[in-house]
ZADO-1210 file (C-alpha; in nm, 4 decimals, padded with zeros to 6 digits):
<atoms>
<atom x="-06.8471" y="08.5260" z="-03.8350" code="UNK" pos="1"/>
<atom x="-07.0910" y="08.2701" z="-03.8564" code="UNK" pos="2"/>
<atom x="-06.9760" y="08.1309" z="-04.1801" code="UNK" pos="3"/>
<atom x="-06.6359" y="08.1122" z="-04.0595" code="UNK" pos="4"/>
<atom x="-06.7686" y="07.9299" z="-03.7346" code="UNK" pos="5"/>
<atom x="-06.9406" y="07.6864" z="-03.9552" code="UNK" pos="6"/>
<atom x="-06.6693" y="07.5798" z="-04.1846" code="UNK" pos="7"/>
<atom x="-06.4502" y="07.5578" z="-03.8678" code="UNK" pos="8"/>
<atom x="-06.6804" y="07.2824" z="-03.7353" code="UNK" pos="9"/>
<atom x="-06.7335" y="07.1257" z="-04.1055" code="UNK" pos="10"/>
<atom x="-06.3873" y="07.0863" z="-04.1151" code="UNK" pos="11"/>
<atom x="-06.3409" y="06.9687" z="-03.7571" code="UNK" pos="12"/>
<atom x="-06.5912" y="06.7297" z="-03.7811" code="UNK" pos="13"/>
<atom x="-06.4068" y="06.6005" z="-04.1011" code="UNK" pos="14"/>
<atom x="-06.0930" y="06.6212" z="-03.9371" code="UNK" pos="15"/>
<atom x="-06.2053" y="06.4319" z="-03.6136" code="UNK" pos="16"/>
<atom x="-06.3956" y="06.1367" z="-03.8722" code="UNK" pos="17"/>
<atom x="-06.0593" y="06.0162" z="-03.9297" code="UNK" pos="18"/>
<atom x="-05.8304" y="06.0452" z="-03.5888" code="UNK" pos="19"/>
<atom x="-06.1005" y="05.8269" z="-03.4768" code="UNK" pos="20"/>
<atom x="-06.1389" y="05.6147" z="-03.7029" code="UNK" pos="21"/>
<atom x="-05.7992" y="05.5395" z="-03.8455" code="UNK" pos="22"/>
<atom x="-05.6257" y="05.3974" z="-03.5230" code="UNK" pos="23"/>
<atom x="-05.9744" y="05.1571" z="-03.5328" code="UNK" pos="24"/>
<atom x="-05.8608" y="05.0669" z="-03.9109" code="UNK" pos="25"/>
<atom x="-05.4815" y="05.0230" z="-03.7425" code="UNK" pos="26"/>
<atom x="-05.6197" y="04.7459" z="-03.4920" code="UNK" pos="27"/>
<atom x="-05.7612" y="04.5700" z="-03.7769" code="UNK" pos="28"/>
<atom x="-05.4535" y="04.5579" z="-04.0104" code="UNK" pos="29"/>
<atom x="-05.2045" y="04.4660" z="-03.6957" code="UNK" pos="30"/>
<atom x="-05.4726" y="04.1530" z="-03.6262" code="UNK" pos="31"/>
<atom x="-05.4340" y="04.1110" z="-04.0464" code="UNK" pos="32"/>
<atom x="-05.2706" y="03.7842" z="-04.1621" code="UNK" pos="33"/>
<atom x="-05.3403" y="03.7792" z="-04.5588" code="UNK" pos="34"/>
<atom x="-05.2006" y="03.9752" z="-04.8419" code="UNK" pos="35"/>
<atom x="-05.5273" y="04.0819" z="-04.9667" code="UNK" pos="36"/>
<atom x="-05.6214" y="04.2145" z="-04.6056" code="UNK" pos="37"/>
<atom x="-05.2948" y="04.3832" z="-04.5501" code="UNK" pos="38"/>
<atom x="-05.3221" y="04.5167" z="-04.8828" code="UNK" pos="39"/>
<atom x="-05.6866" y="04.6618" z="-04.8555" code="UNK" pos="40"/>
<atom x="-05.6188" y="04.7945" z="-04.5256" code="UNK" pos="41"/>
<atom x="-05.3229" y="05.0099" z="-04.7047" code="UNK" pos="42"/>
<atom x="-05.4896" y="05.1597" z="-04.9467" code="UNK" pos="43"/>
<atom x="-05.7898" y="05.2370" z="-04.6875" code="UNK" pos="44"/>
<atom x="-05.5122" y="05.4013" z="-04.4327" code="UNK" pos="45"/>
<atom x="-05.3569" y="05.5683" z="-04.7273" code="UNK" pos="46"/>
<atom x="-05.6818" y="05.7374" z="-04.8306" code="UNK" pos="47"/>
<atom x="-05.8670" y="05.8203" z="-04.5400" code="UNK" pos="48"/>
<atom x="-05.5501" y="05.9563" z="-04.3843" code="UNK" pos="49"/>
<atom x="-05.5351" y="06.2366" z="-04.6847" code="UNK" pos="50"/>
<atom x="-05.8770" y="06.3039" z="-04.6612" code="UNK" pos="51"/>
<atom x="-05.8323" y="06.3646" z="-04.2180" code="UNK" pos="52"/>
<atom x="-05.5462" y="06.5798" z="-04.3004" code="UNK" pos="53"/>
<atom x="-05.7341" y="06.8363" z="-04.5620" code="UNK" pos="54"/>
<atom x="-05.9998" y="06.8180" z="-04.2517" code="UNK" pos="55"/>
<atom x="-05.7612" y="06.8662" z="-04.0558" code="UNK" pos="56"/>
<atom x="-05.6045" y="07.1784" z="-04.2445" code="UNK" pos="57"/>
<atom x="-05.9409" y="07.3244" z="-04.3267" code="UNK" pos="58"/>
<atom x="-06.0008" y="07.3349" z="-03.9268" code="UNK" pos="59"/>
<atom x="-05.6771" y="07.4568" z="-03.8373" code="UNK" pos="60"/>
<atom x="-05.7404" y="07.7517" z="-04.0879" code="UNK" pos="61"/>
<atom x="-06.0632" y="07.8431" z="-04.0180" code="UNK" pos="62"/>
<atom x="-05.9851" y="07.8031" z="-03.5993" code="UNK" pos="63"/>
<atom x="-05.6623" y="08.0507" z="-03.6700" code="UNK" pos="64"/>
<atom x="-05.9592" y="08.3008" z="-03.8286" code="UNK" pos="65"/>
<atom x="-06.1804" y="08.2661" z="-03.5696" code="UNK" pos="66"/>
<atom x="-05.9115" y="08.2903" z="-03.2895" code="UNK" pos="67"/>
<atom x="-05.7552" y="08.5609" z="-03.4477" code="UNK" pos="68"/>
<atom x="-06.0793" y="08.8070" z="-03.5860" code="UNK" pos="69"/>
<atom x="-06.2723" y="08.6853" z="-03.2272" code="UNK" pos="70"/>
<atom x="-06.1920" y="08.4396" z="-02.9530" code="UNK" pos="71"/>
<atom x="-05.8406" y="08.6057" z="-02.8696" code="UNK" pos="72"/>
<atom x="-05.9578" y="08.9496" z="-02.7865" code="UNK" pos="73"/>
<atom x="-06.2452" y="08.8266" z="-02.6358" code="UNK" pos="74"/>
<atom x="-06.1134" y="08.5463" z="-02.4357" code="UNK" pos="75"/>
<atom x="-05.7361" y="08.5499" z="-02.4360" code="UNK" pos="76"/>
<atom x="-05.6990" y="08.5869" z="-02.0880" code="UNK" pos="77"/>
<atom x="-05.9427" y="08.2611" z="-02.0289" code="UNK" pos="78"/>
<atom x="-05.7780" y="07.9642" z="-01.9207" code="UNK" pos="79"/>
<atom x="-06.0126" y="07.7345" z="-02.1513" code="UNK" pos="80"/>
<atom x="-05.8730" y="07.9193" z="-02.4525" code="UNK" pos="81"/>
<atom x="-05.5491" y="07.8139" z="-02.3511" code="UNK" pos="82"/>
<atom x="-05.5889" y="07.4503" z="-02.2935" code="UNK" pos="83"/>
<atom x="-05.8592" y="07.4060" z="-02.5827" code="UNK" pos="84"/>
<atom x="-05.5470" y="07.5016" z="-02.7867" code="UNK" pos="85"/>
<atom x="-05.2608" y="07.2828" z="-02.5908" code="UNK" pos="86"/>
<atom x="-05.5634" y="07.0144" z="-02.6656" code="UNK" pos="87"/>
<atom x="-05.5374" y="07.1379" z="-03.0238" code="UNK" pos="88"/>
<atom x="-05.1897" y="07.0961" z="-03.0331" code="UNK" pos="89"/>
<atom x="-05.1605" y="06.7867" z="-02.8920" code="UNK" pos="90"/>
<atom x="-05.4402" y="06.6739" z="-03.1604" code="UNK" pos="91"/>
<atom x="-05.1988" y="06.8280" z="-03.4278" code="UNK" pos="92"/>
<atom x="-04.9143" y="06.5797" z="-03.2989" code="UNK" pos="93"/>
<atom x="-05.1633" y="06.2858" z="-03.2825" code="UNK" pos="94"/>
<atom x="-05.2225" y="06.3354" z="-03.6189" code="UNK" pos="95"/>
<atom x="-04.8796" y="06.3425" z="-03.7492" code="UNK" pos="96"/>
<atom x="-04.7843" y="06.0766" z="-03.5124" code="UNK" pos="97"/>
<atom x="-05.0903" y="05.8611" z="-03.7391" code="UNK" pos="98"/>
<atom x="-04.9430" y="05.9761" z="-04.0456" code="UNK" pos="99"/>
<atom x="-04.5820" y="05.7527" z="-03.9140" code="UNK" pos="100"/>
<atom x="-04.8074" y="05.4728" z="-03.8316" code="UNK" pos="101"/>
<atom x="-04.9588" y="05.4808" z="-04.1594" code="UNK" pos="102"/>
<atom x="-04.5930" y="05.5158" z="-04.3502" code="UNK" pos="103"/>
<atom x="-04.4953" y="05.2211" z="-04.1138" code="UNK" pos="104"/>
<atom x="-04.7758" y="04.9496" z="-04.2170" code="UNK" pos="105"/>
<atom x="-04.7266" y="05.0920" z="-04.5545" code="UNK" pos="106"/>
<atom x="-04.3507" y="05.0143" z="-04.5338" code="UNK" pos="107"/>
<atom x="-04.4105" y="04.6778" z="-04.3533" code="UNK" pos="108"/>
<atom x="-04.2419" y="04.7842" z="-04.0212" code="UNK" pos="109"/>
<atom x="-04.4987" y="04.8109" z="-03.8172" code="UNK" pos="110"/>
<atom x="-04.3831" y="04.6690" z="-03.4610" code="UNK" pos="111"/>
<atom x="-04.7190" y="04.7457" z="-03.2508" code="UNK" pos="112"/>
<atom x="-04.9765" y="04.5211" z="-03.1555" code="UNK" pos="113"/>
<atom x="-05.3485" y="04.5561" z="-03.1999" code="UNK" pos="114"/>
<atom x="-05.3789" y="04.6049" z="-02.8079" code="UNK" pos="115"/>
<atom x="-05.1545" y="04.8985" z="-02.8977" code="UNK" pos="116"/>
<atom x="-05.3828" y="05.0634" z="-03.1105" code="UNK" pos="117"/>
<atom x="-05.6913" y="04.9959" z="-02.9224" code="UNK" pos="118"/>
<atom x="-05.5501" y="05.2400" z="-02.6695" code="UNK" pos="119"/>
<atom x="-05.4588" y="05.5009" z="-02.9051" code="UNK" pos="120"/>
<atom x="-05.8334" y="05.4849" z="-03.0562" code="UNK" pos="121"/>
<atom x="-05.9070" y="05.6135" z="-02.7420" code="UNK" pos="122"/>
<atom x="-05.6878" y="05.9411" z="-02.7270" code="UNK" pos="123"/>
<atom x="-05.8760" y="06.1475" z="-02.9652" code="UNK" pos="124"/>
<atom x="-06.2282" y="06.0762" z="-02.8004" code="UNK" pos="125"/>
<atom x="-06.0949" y="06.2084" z="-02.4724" code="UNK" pos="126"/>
<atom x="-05.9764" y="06.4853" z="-02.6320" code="UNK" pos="127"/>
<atom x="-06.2820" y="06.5564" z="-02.7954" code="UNK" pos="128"/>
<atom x="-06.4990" y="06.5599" z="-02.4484" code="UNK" pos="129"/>
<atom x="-06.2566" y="06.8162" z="-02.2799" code="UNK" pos="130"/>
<atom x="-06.2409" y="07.0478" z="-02.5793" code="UNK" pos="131"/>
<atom x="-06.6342" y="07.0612" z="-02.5904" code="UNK" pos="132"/>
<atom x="-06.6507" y="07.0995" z="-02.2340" code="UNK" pos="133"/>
<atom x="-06.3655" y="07.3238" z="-02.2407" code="UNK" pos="134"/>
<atom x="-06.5520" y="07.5306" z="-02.4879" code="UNK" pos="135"/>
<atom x="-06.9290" y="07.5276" z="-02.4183" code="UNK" pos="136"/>
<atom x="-06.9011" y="07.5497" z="-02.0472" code="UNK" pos="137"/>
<atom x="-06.5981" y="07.7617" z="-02.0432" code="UNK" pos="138"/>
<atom x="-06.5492" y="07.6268" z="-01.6626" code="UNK" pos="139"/>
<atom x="-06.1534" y="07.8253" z="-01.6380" code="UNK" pos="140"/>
</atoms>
């Protein structure tokens, strides 16, 4: 169990390397005027947003092994369970909803400012605080 509890937090900590920091690269290519910049900033989107989704995979399979070999017949009827994995989900959609970002600067169509994407650098760090709390404390 411990192995599987490790490569759930390898991956998580992979996964959560890029939801925060490609909505940071995202303020940085809306503020972008030249083609080189624009271009760069692609390529870096493009690539850190594959490597944040095989994070991002690797946590979601080794959480389902964990919930499902451990936390659910321990813990299922524990409200933290419940809204660590709403959290979870909403994660999930934060990350597609990155992935249509990404497709849109890499498609030119972009139509959000850098303002914009300072406030969505700060979704996943939110999240992070209430999952941890949510999950070391166990306060519900």
């Amino acid at each position: 169990m411990l192995w599987i509890k490790s490569f759930h937090l390898i991956f998580v900590i992979m996964w959560y390397a890029g939801l925060l920091y490609l909505p940071r690269l995202f303020v940085y290519h809306a503020m972008s005027n030249d083609v080189i910049g624009i271009e760069r900033f692609k390529a870096m989107e493009r690539k850190l947003f594959a490597i944040t989704t095989v994070g991002g995979a690797g946590a979601l399979v080794f959480g389902l092994w964990l919930l499902f070999d451990y936390a659910w017949s321990a813990y299922s009827a524990s409200l933290w369970l419940h809204l660590k994995l709403f959290l979870v989900g909403v994660l999930i959609a934060f990350h597609v909803l990155c992935g249509k970002l990404m497709f849109d600067f890499r498609d030119d169509r972009n139509r959000h400012g850098h303002r914009f994407f300072r406030i969505l650098n700060e979704v996943p760090a939110v999240i992070l605080i209430a999952v941890i709390i949510l999950v070391v404390v166990k306060p519900l």
